[in-house]
N, C-alpha and C positions, 0 to 999 in steps of 0.2 A: 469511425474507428474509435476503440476504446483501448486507452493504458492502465494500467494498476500499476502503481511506485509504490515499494518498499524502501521505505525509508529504517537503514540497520543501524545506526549508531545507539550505544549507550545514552549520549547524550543528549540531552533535549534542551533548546536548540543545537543544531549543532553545523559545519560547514557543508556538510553531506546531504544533512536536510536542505540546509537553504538552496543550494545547488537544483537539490528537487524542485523546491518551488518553482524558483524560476524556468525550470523548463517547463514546469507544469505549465505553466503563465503561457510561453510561448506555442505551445502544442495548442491550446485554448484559442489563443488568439489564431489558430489556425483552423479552428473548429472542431478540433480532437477532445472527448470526453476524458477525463483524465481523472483515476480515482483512486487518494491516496492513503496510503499505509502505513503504520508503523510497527516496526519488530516489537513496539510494547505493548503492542496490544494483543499478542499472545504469548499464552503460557510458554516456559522457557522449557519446562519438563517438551512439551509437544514438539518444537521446534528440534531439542537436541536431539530427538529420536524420530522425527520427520513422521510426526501424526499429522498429516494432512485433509483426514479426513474426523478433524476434534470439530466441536463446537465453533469455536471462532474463526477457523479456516471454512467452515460449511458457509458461516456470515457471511463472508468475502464472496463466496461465488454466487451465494445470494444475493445478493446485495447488485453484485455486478451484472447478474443475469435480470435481475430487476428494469436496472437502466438501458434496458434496450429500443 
């Protein structure tokens, strides 16, 4: 099984991240591929108008169809 977390706070770190981690952690220790995100790593123009199919969102599914 594979997850992708998005991690959406402004802030970095932040309590929302760490929260990810730690599940991340525990998905892992469960043998779950776990592959994380953060909303700063894409453009904020792309996101407000749900271009899902930019540059950096193309990454992600590549990236994640990679690790199969």
């Amino acid at each position: 099984m594979r997850v992708i977390t998005l991690a959406g706070s402004p802030c970095f770190p932040s309590r929302s991240t760490s929260l990810l981690i730690l599940c991340q952690r525990a998905l892992e220790a469960r043998g779950v591929e776990v592959i994380p995100w953060n909303i700063q790593n894409f453009q904020p123009d792309d996101l407000i108008n749900a271009r899902f199919r930019c540059a950096r969102a193309a990454g992600v599914a590549r990236r994640s169809a990679s690790r199969r």
